[in-house]
ZAGUDREN-758374 format. One line per 10 residues: number of its first residue (from 1); for each residue x negated, y, z negated of C-alpha. Coordinates in steps of 0.02 Angstrom, whole numbers. Layout:
NUM	X:Y:Z | ...
This chain:
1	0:0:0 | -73:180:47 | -3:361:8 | -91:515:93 | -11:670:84 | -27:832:134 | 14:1009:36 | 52:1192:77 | -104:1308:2 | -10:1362:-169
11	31:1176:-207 | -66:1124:-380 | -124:967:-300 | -270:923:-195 | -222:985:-13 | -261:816:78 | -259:655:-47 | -245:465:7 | -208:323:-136 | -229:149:-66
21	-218:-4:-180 | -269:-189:-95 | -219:-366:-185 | -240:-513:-65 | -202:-706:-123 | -243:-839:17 | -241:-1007:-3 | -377:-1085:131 | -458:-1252:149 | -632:-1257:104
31	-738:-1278:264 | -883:-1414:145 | -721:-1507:56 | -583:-1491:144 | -486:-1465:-17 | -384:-1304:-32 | -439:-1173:-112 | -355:-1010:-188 | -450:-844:-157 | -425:-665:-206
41	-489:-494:-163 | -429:-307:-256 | -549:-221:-137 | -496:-156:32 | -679:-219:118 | -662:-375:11 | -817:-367:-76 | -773:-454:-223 | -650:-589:-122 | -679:-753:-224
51	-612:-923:-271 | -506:-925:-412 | -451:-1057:-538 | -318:-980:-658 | -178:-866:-618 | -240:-783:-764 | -388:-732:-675 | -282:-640:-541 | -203:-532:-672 | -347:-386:-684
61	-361:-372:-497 | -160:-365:-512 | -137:-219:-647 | -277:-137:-550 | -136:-145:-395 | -4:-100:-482 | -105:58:-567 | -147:124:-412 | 16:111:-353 | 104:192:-497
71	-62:326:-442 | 23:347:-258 | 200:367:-352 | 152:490:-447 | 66:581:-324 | 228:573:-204 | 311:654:-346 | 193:789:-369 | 212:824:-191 | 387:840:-169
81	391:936:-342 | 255:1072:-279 | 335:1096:-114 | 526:1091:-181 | 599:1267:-252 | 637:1200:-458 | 834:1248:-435 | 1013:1168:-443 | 1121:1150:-311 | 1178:1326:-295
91	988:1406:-304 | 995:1471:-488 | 1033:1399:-653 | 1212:1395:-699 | 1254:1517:-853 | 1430:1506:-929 | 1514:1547:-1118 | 1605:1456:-1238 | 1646:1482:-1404 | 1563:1392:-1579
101	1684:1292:-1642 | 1622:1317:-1811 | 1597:1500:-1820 | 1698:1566:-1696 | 1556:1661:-1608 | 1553:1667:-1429 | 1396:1586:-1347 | 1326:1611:-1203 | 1214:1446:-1118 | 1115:1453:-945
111	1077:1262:-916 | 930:1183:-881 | 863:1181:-715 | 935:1015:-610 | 1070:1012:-752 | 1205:893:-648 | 1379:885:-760 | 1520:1019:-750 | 1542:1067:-932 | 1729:1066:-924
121	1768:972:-1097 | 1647:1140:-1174 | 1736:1260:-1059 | 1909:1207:-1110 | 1905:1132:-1295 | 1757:1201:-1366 | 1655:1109:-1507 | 1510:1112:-1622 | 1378:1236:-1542 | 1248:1107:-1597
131	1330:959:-1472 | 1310:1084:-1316 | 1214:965:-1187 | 1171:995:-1012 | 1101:837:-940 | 1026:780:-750 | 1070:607:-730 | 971:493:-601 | 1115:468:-471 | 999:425:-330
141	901:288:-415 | 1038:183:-525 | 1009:-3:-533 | 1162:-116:-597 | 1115:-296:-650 | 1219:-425:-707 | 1181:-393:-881 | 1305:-488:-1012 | 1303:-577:-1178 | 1406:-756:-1134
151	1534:-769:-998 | 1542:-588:-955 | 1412:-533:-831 | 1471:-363:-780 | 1346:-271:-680 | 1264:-121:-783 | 1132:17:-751 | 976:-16:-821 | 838:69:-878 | 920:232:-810
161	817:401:-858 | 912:560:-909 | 835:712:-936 | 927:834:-1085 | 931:974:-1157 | 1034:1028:-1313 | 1012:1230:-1334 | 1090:1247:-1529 | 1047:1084:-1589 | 965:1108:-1773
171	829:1005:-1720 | 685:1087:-1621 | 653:953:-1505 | 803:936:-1445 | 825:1100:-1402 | 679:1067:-1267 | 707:969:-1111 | 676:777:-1152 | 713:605:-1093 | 855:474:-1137
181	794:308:-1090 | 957:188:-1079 | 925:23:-1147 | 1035:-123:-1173 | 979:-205:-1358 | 1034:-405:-1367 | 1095:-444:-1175 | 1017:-552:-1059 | 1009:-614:-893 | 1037:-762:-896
191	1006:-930:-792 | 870:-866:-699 | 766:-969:-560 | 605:-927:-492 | 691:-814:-355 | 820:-716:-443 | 661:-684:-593 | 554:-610:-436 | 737:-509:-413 | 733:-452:-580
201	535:-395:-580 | 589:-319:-400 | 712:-210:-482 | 620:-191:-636 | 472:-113:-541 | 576:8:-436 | 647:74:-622 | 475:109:-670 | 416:207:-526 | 579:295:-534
211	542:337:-727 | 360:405:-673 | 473:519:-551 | 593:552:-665 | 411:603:-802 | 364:725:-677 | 537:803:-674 | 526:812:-859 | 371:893:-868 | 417:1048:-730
221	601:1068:-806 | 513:1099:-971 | 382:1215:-928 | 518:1301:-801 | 622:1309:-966 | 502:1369:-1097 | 449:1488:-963 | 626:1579:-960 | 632:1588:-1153 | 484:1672:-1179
């Protein structure tokens, strides 16, 4: 897998950049023997190809892959963040009123940037100033899996990454952008061969490039945010 990319002159990363990451399994027959063998290589020249023995040999040259992947992910998402104007839908972030519940004062909240939910329930019943929340949720990258505890397998997201913000909350960080990771405590999938597992690590593995996305996001919205408060 490679990545070069490619970025106007005020982008913070390097103007031209290329990520490559190389993991090659063969089995051949040894030319001497003529027993098979199994061989690996992490480098793209295959300097260190060789004959291995134990899968548990292949797993440095594999989290070296996988590192240099999550490396190309993150730089995609540095990219598109440098080159992409840090706004909602309608160019600005939203700024509406409501009232505290509790005191009776009016408020007045400009969401975060990429804040994604209408605010209706706060425009129309208001509560508790301190349970304000604007939220993005990841609607482009939602994966459902049959996740259930007996006879019910219902599909579910999993793993999905929101970004919040909650403006009056007593406690400081909340009142900074930060992640909700959603996890599912005590259900499995269940009945699992050795293709629907390599399903599961499939889907597993696009959740955690979509998290290092969804990092990235995290990090601009709260400098963007912190930026407009001071």
């Amino acid at each position: 897998m490679s990545n070069g990319t490619t970025a106007t002159a005020s982008s913070p990363i390097p103007a031209e950049r290329t990520i490559s990451a190389t993991f090659l399994v063969e089995v051949m027959t040894d030319s001497d023997t003529g027993q098979p063998m199994l061989i690996a290589s992490s480098d793209p020249q295959l300097g260190d190809l060789q004959e291995v023995t134990s899968t548990q040999q292949l797993a440095p040259m594999a989290a070296a892959a996988h590192a240099e992947i999550s490396r190309a992910v993150q730089l995609a998402a540095d990219h598109q963040a440098a080159i992409k104007p840090c706004t909602d839908a309608t160019g600005t972030p939203r700024t509406w009123s409501t009232t505290d519940r509790d005191t009776g004062q009016p408020l007045n909240v400009t969401c975060m940037v990429g804040c994604n939910i209408t605010h209706e329930p706060d425009l129309h019943t208001p509560g508790p100033a301190a349970e304000i929340l604007c939220a993005s949720y990841d609607q482009e990258n939602t994966t459902e899996l049959p996740v259930g505890c007996g006879a019910d397998d219902t599909p579910s997201p999993v793993l999905s990454t929101q970004i919040q913000v909650q403006p009056f909350h007593p406690d400081p960080a909340r009142r900074l952008p930060h992640a909700a990771v959603q996890v599912m405590e005590d259900h499995y999938i269940e009945d699992l061969d050795p293709d629907g597992l390599a399903a599961v690590i499939d889907h597993f593995e696009q959740r955690v490039a979509a998290m290092r996305v969804r990092h990235t996001e995290l990090v601009r919205t709260r400098a963007e945010y912190l930026g407009r408060q001071a």
